[in-house]
TIDREN-694957 format. One record per residue (C-alpha): residue number from 0; x, y, z; residue in one letter. Coordinates in pm, whole numbers, always signed. Example, Ala and Ser with C-alpha at 12.3 -4.5 7.8 and 13.67 -1.06 7.14 Angstrom:
2
seq, X, Y, Z, type
0, +1230, -450, +780, A
1, +1367, -106, +714, S
# end
This chain:
361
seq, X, Y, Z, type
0, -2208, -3969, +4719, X
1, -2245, -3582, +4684, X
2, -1893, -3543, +4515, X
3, -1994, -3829, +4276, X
4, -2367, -3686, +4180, X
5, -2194, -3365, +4076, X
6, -1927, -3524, +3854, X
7, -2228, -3702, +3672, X
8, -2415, -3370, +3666, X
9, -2102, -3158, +3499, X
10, -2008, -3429, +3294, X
11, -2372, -3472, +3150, X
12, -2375, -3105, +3074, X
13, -2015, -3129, +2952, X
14, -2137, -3390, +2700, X
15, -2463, -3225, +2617, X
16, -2252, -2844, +2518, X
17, -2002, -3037, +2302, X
18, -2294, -3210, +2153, X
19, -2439, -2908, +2075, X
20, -2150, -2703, +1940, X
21, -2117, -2996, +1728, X
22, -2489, -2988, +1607, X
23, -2513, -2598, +1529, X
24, -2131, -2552, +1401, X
25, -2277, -2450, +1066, X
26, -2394, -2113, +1252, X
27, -2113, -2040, +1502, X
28, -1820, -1847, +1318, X
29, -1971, -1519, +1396, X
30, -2012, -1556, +1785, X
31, -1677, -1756, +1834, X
32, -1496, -1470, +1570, X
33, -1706, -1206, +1840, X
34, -1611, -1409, +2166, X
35, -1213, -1421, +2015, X
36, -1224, -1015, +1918, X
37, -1384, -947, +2250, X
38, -1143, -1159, +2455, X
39, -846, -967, +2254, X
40, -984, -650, +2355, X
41, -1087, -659, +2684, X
42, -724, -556, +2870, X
43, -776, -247, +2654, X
44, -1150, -201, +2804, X
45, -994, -270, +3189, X
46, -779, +1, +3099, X
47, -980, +233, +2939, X
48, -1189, +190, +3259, X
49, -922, +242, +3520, X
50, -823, +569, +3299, X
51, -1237, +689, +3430, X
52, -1409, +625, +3107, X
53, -1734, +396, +3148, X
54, -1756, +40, +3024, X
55, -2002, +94, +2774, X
56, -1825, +391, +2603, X
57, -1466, +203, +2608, X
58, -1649, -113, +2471, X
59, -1813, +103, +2174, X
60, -1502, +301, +2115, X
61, -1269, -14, +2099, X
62, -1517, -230, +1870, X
63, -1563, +59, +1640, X
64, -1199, +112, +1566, X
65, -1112, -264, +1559, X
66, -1408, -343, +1319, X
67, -1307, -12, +1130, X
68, -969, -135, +1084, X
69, -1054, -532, +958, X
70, -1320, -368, +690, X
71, -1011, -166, +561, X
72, -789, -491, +563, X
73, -1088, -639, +388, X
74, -1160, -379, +142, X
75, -788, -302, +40, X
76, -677, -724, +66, X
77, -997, -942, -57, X
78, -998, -784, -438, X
79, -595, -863, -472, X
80, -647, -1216, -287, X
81, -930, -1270, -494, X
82, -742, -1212, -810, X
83, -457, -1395, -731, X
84, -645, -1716, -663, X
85, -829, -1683, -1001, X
86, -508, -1613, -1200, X
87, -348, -1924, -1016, X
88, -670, -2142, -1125, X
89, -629, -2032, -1453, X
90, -286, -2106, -1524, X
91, -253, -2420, -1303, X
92, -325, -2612, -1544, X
93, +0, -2421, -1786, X
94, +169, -2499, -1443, X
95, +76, -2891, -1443, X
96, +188, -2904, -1847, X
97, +536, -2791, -1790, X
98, +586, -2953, -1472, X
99, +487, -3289, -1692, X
100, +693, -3160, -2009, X
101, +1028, -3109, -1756, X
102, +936, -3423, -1586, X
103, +881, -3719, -1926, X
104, +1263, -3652, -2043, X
105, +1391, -3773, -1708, X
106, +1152, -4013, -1689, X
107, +1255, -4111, -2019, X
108, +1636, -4095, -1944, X
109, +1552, -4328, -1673, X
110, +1334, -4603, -1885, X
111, +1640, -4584, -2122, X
112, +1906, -4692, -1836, X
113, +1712, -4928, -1670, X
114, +1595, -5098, -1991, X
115, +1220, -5044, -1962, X
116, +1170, -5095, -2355, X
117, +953, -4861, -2558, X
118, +666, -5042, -2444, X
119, +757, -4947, -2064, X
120, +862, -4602, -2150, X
121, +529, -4473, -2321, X
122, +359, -4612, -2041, X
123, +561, -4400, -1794, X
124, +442, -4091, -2051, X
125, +72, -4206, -2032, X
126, +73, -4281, -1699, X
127, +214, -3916, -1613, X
128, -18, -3734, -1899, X
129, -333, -3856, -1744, X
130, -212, -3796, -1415, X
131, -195, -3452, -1473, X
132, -510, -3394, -1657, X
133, -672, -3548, -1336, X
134, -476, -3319, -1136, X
135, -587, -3045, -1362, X
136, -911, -3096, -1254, X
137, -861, -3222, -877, X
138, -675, -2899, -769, X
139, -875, -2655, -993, X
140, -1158, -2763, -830, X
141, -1035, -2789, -434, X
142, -903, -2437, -473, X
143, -1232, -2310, -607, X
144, -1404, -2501, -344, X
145, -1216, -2363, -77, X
146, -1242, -2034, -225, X
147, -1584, -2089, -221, X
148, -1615, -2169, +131, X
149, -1414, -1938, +249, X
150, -1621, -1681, +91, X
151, -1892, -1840, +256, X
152, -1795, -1848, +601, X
153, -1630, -1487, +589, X
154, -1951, -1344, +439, X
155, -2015, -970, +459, X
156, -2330, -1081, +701, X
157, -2126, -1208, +931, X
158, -1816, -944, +961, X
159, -2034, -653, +908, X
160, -2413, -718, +1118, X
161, -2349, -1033, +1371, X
162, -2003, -1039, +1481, X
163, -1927, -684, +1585, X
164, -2315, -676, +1753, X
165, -2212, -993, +1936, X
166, -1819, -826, +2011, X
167, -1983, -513, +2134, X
168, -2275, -717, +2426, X
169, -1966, -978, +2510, X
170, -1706, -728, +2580, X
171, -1962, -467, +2779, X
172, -2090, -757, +3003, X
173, -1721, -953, +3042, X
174, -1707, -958, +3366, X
175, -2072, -958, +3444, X
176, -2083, -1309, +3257, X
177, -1805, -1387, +3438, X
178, -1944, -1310, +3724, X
179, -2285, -1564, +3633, X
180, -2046, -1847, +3589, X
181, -1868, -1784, +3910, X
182, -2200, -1795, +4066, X
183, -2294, -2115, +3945, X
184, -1938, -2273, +4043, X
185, -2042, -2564, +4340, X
186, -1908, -2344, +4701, X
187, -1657, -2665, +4786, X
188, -1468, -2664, +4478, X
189, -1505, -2305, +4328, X
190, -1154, -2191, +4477, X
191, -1002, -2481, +4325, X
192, -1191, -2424, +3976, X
193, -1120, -2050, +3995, X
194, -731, -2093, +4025, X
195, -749, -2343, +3726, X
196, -952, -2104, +3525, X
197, -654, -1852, +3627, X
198, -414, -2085, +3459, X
199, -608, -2139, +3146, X
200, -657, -1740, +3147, X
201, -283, -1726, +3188, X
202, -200, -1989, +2910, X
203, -450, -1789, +2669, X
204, -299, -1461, +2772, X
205, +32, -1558, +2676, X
206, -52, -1794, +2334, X
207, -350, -1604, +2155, X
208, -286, -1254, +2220, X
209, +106, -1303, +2163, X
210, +54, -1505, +1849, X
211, -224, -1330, +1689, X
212, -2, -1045, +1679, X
213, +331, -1257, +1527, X
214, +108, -1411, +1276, X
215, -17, -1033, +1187, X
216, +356, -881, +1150, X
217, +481, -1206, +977, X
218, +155, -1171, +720, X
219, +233, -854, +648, X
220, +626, -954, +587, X
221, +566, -1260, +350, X
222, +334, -1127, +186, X
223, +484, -768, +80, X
224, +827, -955, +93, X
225, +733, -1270, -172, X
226, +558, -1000, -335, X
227, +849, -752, -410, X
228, +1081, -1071, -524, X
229, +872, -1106, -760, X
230, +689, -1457, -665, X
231, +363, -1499, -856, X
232, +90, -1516, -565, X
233, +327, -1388, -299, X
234, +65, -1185, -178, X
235, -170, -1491, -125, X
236, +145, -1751, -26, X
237, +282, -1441, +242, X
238, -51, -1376, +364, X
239, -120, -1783, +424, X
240, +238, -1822, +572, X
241, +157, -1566, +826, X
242, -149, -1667, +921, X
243, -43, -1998, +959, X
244, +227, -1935, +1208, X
245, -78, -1986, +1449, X
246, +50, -2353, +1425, X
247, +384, -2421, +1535, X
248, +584, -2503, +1265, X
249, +308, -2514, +1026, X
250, +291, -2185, +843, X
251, +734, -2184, +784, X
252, +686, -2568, +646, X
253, +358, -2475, +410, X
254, +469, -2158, +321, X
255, +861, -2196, +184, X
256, +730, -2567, +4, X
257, +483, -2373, -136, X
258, +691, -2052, -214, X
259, +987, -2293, -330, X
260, +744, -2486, -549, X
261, +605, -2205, -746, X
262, +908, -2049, -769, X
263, +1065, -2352, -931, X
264, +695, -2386, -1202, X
265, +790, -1967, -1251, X
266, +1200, -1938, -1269, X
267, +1310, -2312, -1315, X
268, +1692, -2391, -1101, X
269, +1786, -2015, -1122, X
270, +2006, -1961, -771, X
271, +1914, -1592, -792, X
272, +1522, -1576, -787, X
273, +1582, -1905, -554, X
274, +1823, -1781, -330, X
275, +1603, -1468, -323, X
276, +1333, -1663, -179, X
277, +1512, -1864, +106, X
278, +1674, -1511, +145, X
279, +1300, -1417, +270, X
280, +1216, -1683, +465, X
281, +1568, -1684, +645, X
282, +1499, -1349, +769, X
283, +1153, -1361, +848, X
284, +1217, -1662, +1063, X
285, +1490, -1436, +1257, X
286, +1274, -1168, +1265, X
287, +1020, -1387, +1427, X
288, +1229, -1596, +1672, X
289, +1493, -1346, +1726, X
290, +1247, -1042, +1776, X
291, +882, -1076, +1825, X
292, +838, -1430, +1937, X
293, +1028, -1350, +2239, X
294, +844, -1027, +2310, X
295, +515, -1065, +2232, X
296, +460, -1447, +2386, X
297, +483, -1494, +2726, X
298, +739, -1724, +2903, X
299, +418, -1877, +3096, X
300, +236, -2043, +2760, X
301, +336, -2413, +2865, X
302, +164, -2559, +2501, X
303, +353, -2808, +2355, X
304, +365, -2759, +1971, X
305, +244, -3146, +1941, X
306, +4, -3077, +2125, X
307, -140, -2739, +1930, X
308, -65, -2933, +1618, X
309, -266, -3194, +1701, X
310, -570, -2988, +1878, X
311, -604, -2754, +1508, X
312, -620, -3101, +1350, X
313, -892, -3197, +1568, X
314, -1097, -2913, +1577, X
315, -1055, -2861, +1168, X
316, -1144, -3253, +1117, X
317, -1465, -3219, +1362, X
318, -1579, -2896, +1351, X
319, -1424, -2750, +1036, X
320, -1330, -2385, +1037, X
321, -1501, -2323, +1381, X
322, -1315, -2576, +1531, X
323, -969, -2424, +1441, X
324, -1051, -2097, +1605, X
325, -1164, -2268, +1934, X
326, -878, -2530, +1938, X
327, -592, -2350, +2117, X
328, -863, -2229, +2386, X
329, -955, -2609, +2436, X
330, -608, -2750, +2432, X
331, -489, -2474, +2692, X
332, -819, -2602, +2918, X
333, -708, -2953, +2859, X
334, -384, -2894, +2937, X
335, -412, -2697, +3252, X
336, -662, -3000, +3352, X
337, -441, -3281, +3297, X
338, -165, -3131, +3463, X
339, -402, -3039, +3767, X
340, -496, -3428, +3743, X
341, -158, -3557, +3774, X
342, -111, -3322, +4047, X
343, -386, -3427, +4226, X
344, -251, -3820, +4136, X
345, +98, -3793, +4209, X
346, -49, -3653, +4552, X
347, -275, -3933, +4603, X
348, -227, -4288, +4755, X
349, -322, -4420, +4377, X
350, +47, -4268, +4330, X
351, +218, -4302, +4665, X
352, +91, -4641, +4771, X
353, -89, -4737, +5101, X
354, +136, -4548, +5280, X
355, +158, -4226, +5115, X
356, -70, -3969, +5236, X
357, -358, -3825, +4990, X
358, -485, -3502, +4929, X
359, -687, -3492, +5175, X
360, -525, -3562, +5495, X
# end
């Protein structure tokens, strides 16, 4: 009776938190950005401390210099991103005219060989001229939308007042909050909870850390690489590729069908400005899984890319930009959960049978 009044209790408070992350996800970028930067900076703190220095002066050495370094990034990147999307909104529609002018002649060629008539023909051409007016105006307006928002949730509020106040109290008091939540853990199952929270730490350890630096090095590769080919926007398409390598297989598939696509609107079939391109991506991907993937991502991660995939979907569709940074934390709890479930199942006479013995015998 005890075990089962305690499941109701943590899964009634389980409920009510997601409940209210859902409610106030309008105001949560800055903590989760400041719970993310101080969970990638706490090793540093541990070690800072075990070199004699105190908590509090590691803690405002390390936030300073990381927030020093993403206002440079911000100041130096934001004005070129910013006029790369605006030249791209301008000209998409220049973009969406010659794809349509290169497109009606082989439409044309093929209402000729299958007959279509005149008649069927300038249908095809009307057909494909309003579609791209509309398109004009459907993709001008979702890029300056997400522009906007972007904008919005990366305000200078946010980076520069809330999240490095709330990086600076999270990483001092770490392991003092850690300490709280240990203290609330109920006495029968906190060993068990602790060695799953172990896992999950593990799992984290091994995915964010590792990954947020690949998806750093590889931004900084696409980006200067598409740049110095020659790519309109390869600063913006490099820069999105990279980050996007958070996502297995993601950021590679966006980026070179993006990167191939405006490189066909830019050079037309020219193999050398082509070949340039898959030139790029050919050695950034050994560069990533030749090099750093195997070095800076631990052996232990145990996420299935299906699975990630589908947790960033998840998070994006329900909590929008918030829920993408808190995905690959949730999936890696998940995980480590389910496969402590089916370990406690395949150990169970549910599993075994009648005769099989149970956990706890």
């Amino acid at each position: 009776m005890l075990a089962r009044q305690q499941l109701r209790f943590w899964l009634i408070g389980l409920g009510v938190f997601v409940v209210a992350l859902y409610l106030l996800r309008g105001m949560l970028l800055p903590f989760v950005l400041g719970m993310a930067a101080a969970y990638l900076l706490d090793p540093a703190a541990d070690r800072f401390e075990r070199w004699g220095m105190q908590r509090v002066w590691a803690t405002a050495l390390l936030s300073t210099l990381f927030f020093i370094l993403m206002l440079l990034v911000g100041v130096v990147l934001l004005p070129l991103i910013y006029g790369q999307v605006t030249a791209f909104v301008e000209h998409l529609p220049d973009y969406i005219h010659d794809l349509r002018d290169s497109l009606v002649p082989a439409l044309q060629g093929f209402a000729d060989r299958f007959t279509l008539g005149d008649e069927g023909a300038l249908s095809v051409r009307q057909a494909l001229t309003d579609l791209a007016q509309k398109g004009v105006g459907t993709v001008a307006a979702a890029v300056g939308s997400l522009w906007g928002r972007s904008l919005a949730l990366f305000n200078l509020l946010s980076l520069l007042l809330i999240t490095p106040v709330v990086t600076f109290y999270l990483l001092r008091d770490w392991h003092r909050l850690v300490d709280v939540v240990d203290g609330m853990l109920p006495r029968q199952h906190a060993d068990v909870i602790r060695q799953q929270a172990r896992r999950v730490d593990d799992v984290l350890a091994g995915f964010v850390r590792g990954q947020v630096l690949v998806s750093l090095c590889m931004s900084v590769f696409y980006g200067t690489a598409l740049s110095l080919v020659g790519l309109e926007f390869g600063l913006v398409i490099g820069l999105g590729t990279g980050i996007l390598q958070f996502v297995p297989f993601l950021g590679i598939m966006t980026g070179s069908v993006t990167a191939f696509a405006m490189g066909l609107l830019q050079w037309g079939l020219s193999p050398i400005h082509l070949g340039s391109l898959a030139l790029v991506f050919i050695i950034g991907q050994t560069v990533e899984n030749g090099f750093l993937a195997p070095r800076l991502l631990s052996g232990r991660v145990g996420l299935h890319p299906l699975w990630v995939i589908f947790s960033v979907l998840a998070g994006a569709a329900l909590f929008g930009f918030v829920g993408i940074l808190i995905a690959v934390p949730v999936s890696a709890s998940t995980g480590v959960l389910v496969r402590y479930l089916l370990e406690r199942y395949r150990a169970s006479h549910l599993y075994l049978g009648p005769t099989g013995s149970s956990l706890g015998e």
